[in-house]
C-alpha positions in Angstrom: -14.9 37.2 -1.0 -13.2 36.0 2.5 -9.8 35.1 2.8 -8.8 31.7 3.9 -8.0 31.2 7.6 -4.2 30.6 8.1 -5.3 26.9 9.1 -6.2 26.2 5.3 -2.6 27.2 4.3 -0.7 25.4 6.9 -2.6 22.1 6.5 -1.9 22.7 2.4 1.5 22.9 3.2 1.4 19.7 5.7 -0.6 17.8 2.5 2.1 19.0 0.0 4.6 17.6 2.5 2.9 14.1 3.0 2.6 13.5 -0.8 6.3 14.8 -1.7 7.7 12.3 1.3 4.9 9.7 -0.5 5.8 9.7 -3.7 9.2 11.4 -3.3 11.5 7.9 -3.6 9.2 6.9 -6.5 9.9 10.5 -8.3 13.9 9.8 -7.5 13.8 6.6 -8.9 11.9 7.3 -12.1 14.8 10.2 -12.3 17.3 8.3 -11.7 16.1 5.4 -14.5 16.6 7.4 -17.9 20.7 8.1 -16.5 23.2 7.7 -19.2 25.4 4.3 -19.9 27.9 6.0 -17.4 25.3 6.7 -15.0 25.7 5.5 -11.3 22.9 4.7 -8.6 23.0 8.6 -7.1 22.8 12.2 -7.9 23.9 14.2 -10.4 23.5 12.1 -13.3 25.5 11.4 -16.1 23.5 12.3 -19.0 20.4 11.0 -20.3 19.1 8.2 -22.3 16.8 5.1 -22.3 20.1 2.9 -22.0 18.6 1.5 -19.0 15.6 0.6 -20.2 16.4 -1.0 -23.0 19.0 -3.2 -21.1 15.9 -4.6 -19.3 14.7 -6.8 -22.3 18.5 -7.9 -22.9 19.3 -11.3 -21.7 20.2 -10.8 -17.8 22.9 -12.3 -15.6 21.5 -10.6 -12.6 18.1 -13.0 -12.6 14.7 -14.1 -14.1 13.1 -10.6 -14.5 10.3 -11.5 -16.8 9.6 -14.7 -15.7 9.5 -13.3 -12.7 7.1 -11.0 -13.7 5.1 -13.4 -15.4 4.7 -15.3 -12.0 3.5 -12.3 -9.9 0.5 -11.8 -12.2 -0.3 -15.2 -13.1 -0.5 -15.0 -8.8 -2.1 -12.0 -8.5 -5.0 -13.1 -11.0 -5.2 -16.5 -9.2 -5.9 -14.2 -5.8 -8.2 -11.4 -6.8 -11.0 -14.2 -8.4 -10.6 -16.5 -5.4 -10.6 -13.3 -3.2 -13.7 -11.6 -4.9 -15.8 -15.0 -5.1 -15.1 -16.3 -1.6 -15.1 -12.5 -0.2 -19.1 -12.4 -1.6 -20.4 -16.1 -0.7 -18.9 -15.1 3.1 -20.6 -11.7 3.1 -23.7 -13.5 1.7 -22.8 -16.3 4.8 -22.8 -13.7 7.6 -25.5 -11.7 6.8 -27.6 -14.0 9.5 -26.3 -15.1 12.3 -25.1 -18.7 12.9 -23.6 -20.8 15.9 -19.8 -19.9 15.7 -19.8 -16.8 13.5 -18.1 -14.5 16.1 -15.3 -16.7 16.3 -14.7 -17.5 13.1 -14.6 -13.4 12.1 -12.2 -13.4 15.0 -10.3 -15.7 13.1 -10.5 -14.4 9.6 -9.5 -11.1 10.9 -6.2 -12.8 13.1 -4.5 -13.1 10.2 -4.1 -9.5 9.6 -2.0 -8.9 12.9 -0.1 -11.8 13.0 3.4 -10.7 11.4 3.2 -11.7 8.0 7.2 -13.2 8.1 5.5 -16.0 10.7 2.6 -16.5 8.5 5.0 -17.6 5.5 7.2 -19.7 7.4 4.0 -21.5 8.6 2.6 -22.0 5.5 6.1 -23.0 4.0 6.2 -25.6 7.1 2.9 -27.4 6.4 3.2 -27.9 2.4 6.7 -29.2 3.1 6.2 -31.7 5.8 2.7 -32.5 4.3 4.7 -33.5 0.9 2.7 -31.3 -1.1 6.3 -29.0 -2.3 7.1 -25.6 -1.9 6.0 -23.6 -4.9 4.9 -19.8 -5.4 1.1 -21.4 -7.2 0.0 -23.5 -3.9 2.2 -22.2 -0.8 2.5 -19.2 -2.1 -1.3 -18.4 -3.4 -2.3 -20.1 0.1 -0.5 -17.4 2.6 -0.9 -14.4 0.0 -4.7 -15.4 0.8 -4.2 -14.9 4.3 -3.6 -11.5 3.5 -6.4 -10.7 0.8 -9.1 -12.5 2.0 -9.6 -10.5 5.4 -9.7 -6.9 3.2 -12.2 -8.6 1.1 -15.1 -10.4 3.6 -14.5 -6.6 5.7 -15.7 -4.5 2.4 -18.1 -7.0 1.9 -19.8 -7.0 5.4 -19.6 -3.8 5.1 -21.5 -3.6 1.7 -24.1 -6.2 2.9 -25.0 -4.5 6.4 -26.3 -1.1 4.0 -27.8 -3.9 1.4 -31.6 -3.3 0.7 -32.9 -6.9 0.9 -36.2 -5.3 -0.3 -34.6 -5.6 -3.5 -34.4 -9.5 -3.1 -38.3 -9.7 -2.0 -38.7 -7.8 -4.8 -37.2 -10.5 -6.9 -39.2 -13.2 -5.0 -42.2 -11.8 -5.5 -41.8 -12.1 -9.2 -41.1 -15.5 -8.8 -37.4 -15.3 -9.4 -35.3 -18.8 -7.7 -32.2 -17.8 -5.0 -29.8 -18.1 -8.0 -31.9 -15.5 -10.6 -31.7 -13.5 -7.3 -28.5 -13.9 -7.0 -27.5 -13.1 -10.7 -30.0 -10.3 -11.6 -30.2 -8.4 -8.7 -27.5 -8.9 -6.0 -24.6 -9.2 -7.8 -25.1 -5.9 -10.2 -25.9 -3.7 -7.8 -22.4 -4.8 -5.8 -21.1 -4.9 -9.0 -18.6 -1.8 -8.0 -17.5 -2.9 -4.7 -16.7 -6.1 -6.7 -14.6 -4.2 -8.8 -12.9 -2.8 -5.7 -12.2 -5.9 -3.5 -10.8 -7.4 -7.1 -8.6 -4.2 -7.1 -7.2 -4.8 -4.0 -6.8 -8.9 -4.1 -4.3 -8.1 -7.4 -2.4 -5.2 -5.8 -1.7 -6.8 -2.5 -0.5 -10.3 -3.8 1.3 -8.4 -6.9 3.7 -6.6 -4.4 3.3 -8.8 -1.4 6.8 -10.1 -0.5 7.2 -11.2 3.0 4.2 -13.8 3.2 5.6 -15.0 -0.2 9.4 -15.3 1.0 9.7 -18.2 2.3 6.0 -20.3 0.2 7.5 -19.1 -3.1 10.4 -22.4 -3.8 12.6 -22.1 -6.3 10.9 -20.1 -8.2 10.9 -15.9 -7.5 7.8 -13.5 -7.9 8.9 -10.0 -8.9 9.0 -8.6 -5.0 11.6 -11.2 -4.4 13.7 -10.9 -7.3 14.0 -7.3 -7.1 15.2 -7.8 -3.6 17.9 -10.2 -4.8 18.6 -7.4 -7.5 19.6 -5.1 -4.7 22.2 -7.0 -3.1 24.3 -7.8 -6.5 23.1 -5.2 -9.1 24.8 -1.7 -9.1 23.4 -0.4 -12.0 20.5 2.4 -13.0 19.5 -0.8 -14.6 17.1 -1.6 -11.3 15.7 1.8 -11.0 14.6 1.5 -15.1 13.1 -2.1 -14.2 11.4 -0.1 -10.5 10.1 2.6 -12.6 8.6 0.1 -15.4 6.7 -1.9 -12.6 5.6 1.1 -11.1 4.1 2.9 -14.3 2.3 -1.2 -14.9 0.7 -0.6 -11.2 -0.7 3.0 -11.9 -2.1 1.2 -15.5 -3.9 -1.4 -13.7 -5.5 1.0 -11.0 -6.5 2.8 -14.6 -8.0 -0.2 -15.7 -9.9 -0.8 -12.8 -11.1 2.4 -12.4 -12.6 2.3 -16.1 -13.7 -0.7 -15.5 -15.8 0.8 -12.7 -16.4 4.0 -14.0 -18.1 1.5 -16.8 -20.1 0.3 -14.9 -21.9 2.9 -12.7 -22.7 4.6 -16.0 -24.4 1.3 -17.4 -26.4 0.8 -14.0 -27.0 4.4 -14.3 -28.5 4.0 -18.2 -30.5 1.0 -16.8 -31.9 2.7 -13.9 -33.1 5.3 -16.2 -34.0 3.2 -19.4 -36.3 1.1 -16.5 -37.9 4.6 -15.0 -39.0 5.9 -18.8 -40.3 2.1 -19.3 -42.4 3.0 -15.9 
């Protein structure tokens, strides 16, 4: 058996560094989060408990952490289905070219490089001198979808240029209309990438906070009131609520990855329940 070339260990050891400096502030914070009632916002700690965490679902003076929180996924829902279904009718749009279609992919993709701080006071500026209010469920969903939207019509022009439009013929042939197409053939074979473009639409409005900073009104979404946590709260009591929110991220990426996991294996048991029919 050979021995690994030096260049295996040293770009291990580069890896090992690049996740610890990852998820190293994440790893200090969950630490940090299970301090006891005497505990302070540094190293050492003062003994250990779930004080911290149970102060959480105490009534707070510091802000509105769960309404807060409730906000931020009623949003992030809101995004990922307007993000999925507007993400496939546009890769459905530019799979033929049309008069215009360079320029408005030009545009779609602007809005990933224009700093996201100038795309929230725009959006703040228009729904306020158009009278339509500030408020995180219009402003707010509009400029998070400034952010979304582009990810999604990119994974889906990417999923549509390998697309097998025999499959659709196919369909045709058998006398099935655009929709039935559409239903029964298109959408389940996409089904995963679905799955991913829906990931991303909820993660990125879920933790998005500058295009939501100045769209949100009165009203926080969690990004924005743990910021306003940092300047007055001096407490483990933030690192318990950090480590919470992070532990409900890595649950939904779980989710979604069952979800898709799911469904591969039913397209796979289709695939081969149609092949034995054959």
């Amino acid at each position: 058996m050979s021995e690994r070339p030096r260049s295996f260990y040293i770009l291990s050891a580069v890896f090992g560094l690049f996740l610890l400096f990852l998820y190293g502030p994440t790893l200090t914070i969950g630490i940090l989060s299970f301090q006891g009632p005497q505990g302070g916002l540094t190293f050492p700690m003062r003994g250990t408990s779930l004080h911290w965490f149970r102060d959480l679902f105490e009534e707070q003076a510091v802000g509105d952490i769960w309404g807060s929180f409730r906000r931020s996924f009623a949003l992030g829902l809101m995004v990922m289905v307007t993000t999925v279904v507007v993400s496939v009718m546009g890769g459905l749009a530019f799979r033929k070219k049309f008069k215009g279609s360079g320029i408005l992919f030009q545009l779609v993709v602007a809005s990933l490089v224009i700093p996201s701080i100038l795309i929230s006071l725009g959006v703040g500026l228009m729904f306020s001198q158009g009278g339509l209010g500030v408020h995180w469920a219009t402003s707010g969903f509009g400029s998070q979808l400034t952010w979304t939207l582009p990810f999604g019509l990119l994974i889906m022009f990417a999923i549509f240029n390998r697309f097998d439009p025999a499959f659709e013929e196919a369909a045709r042939d058998q006398g099935a209309s655009p929709w039935q197409t559409l239903r029964h053939v298109v959408l389940p074979i996409i089904a995963p990438s679905l799955i991913g473009v829906a990931l991303f639409g909820f993660t990125l409005s879920y933790d998005e906070f500058a295009r939501t900073l100045l769209t949100s009104g009165s009203y926080n979404t969690l990004p924005l009131e743990i910021y306003g946590m940092t300047t007055n709260v001096t407490t483990p009591v933030i690192f318990a609520l950090g480590t919470l929110t992070t532990v409900f991220s890595f649950a939904i990426i779980g989710v979604f990855l069952l979800t898709l996991r799911l469904t591969q294996r039913r397209q796979a048991k289709a695939g081969s329940d149609a092949g034995k029919g054959v």
